[in-house]
Backbone bond lengths (Angstrom), bond angles and torsions (degrees), N, CA, C in turn:
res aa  C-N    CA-C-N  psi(-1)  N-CA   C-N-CA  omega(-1)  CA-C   N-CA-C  phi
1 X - - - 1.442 - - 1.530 111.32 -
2 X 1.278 108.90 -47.95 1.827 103.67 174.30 1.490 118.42 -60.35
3 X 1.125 123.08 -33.84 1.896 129.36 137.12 1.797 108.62 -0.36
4 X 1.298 76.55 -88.05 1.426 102.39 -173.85 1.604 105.06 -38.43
5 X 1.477 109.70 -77.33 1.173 137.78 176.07 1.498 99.11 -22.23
6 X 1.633 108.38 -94.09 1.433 108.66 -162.25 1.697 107.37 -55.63
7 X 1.495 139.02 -18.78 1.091 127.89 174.35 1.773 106.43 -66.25
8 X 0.935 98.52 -33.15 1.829 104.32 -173.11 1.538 95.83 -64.27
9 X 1.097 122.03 -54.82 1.717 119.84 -178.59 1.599 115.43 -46.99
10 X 1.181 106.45 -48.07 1.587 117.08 175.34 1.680 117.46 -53.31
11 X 1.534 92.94 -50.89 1.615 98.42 169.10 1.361 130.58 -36.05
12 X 1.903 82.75 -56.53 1.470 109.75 -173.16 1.687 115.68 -46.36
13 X 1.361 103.50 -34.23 1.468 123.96 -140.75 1.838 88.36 -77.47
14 X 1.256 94.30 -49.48 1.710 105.91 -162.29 1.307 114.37 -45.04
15 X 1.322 129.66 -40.63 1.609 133.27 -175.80 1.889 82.68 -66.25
16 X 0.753 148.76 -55.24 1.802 150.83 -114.20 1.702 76.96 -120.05
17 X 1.043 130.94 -38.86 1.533 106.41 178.27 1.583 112.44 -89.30
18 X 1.251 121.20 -33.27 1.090 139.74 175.89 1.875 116.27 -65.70
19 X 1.480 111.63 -9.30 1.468 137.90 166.13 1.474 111.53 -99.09
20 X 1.231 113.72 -37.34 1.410 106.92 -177.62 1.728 110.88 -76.86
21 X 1.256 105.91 -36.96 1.731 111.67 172.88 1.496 122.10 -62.00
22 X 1.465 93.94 -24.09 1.533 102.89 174.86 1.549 108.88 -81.57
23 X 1.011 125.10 -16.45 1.632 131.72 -170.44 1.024 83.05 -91.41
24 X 1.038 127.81 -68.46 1.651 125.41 -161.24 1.715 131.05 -66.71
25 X 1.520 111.73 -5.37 1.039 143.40 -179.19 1.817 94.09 -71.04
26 X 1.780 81.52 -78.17 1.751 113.59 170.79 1.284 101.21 -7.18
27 X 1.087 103.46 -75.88 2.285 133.35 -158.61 1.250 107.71 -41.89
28 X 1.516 102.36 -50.69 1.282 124.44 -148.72 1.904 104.28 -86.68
29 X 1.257 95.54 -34.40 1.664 112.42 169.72 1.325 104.62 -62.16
30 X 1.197 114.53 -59.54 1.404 104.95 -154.42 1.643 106.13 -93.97
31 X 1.388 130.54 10.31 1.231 148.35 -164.48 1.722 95.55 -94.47
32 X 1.924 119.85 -38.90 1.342 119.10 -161.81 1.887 109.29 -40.98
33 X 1.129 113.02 -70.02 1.535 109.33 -171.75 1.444 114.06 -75.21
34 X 1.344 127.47 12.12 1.475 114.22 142.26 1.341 103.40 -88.78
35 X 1.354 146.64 -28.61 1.355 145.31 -168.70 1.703 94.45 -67.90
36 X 1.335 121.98 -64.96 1.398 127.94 161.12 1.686 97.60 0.00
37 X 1.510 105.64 -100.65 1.305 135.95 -150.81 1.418 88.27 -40.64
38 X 1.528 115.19 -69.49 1.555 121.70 -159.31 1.629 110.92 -43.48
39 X 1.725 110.32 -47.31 1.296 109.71 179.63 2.140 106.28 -50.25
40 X 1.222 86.56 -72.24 1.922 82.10 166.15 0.997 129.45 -20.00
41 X 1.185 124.27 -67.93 1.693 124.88 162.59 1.561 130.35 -51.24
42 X 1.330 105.61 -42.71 1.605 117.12 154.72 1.554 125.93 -25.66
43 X 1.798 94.07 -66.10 1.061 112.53 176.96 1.571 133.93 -63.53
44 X 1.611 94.89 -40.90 1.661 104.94 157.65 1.065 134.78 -33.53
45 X 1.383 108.87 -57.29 1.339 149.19 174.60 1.758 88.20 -14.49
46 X 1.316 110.62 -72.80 1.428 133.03 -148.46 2.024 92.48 -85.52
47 X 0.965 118.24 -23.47 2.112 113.23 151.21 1.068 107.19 -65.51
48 X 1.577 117.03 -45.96 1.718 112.90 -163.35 1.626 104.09 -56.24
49 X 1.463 119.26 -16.31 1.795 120.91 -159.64 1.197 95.67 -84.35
50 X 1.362 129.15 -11.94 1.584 132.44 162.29 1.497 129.93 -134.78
51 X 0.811 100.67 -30.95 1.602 113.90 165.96 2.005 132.63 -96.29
52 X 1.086 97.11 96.51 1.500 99.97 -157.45 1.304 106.58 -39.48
53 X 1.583 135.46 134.18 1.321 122.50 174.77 1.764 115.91 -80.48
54 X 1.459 110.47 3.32 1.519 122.69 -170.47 1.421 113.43 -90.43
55 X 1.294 106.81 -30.64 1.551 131.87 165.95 1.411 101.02 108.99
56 X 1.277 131.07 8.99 1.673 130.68 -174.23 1.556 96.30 -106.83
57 X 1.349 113.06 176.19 1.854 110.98 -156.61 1.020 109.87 132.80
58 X 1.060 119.37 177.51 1.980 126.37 -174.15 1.695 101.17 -166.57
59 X 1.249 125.36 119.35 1.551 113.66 169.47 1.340 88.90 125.56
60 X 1.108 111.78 -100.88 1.810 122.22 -173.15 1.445 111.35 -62.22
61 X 0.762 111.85 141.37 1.783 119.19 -177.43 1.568 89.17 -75.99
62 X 1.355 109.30 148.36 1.347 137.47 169.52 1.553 115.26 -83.99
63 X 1.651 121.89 126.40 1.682 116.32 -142.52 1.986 73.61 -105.53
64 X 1.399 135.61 -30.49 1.376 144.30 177.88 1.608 103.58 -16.85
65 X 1.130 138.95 142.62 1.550 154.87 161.55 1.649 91.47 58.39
66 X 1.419 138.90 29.49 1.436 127.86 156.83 1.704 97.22 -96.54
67 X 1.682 98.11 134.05 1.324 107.73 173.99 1.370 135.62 -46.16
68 X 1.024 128.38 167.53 1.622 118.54 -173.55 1.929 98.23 -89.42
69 X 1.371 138.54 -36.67 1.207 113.74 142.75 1.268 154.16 -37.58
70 X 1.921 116.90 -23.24 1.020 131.72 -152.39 1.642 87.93 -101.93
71 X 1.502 100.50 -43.01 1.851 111.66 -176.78 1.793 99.20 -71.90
72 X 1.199 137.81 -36.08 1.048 137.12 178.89 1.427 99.42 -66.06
73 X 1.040 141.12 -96.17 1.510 155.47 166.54 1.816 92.69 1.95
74 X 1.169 120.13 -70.92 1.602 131.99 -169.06 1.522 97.15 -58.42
75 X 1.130 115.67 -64.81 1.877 89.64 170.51 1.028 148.16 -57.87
76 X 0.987 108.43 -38.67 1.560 129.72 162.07 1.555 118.97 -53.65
77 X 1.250 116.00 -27.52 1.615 146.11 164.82 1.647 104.25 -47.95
78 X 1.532 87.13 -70.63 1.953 110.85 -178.29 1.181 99.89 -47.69
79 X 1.649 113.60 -62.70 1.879 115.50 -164.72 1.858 88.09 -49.86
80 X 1.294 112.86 -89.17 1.589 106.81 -150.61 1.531 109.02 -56.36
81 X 1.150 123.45 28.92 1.087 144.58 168.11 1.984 106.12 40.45
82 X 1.315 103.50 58.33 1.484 132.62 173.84 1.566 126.20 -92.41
83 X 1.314 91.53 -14.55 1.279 122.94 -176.27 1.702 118.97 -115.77
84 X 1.601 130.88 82.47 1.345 119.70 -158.50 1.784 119.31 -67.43
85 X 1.188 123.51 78.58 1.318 125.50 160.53 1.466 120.75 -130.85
86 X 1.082 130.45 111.77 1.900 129.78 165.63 1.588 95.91 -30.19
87 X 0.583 123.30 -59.72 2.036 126.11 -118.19 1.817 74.73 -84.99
88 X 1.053 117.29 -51.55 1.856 118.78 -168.50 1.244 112.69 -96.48
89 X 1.543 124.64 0.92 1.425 128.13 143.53 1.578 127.26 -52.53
90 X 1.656 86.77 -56.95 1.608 95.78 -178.39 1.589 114.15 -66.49
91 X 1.549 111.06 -50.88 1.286 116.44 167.38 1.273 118.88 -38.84
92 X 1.603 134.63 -51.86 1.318 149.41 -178.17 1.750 105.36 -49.81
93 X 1.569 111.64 -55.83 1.109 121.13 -136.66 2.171 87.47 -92.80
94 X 1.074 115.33 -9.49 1.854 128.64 158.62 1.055 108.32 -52.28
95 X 1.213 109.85 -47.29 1.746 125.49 -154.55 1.332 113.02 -82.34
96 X 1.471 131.33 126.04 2.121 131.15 154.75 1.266 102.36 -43.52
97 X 1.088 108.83 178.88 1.129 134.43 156.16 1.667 107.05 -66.50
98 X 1.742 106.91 -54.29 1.561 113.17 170.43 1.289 108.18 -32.70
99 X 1.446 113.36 -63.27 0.930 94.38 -153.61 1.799 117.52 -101.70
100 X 1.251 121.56 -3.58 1.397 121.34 138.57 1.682 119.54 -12.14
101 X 1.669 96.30 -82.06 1.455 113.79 164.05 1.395 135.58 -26.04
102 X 1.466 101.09 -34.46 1.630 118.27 -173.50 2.047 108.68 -77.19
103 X 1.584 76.76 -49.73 1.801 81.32 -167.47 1.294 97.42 -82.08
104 X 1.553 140.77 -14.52 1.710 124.28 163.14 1.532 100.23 -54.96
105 X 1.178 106.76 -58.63 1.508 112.46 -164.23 1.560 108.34 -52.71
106 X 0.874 112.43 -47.98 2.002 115.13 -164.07 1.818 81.73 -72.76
107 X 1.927 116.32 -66.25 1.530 76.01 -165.48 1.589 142.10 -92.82
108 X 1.607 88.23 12.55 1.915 102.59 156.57 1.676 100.83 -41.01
109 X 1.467 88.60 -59.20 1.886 82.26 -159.41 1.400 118.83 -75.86
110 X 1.598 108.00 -0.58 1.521 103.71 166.78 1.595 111.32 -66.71
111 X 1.543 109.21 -47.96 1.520 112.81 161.81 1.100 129.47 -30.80
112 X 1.264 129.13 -42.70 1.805 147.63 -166.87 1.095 102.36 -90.28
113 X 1.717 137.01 -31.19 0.935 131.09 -173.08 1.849 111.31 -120.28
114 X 1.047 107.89 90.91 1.571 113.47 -162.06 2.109 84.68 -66.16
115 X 1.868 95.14 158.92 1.339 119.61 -176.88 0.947 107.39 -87.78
């Protein structure tokens, strides 16, 4: 009888695991373009340590209202090292392409969207 039993539990289980993967599928789908954004901001994070994300500062040029082409283009500059600075070489050369893409994009739109 416990045969029986514990096979019946297993059964049981399959719709309820086979629901939870589907939720989680769900989540995970519809999660992509906040995952987007968050990586962007992540990445900022690590401009904000020199580059004010407010656009005020003195010394470092402020990256605030430069396009997300212009910020794409400029890293990509640093990586193939076209662009003469250490400090945004190394930084550049961390970075995908993904994720290049990400932090133009998030702080284009910090530009577009004044604080």
């Amino acid at each position: 009888m416990t045969g029986k039993l514990g096979s019946r539990r297993v059964f049981s289980m399959r719709p309820v695991a086979r629901s939870a993967i589907a939720t989680g599928v769900l989540l995970f789908s519809q999660s992509g373009a906040a995952a987007g954004a968050d990586q962007g901001a992540q990445l900022a994070a690590t401009c904000a340590s020199c580059h004010r994300l407010d656009g005020g500062g003195t010394g470092i040029p402020s990256i605030i209202g430069l396009s997300e082409e212009r910020l794409t283009n400029a890293l990509l500059a640093y990586r193939a090292s076209e662009s003469p600075n250490h400090i945004m070489h190394v930084i550049a050369l961390s970075l995908s392409d993904e994720e290049i893409a990400s932090v133009a994009r998030y702080v284009a739109a910090l530009g577009s969207n004044p604080r």
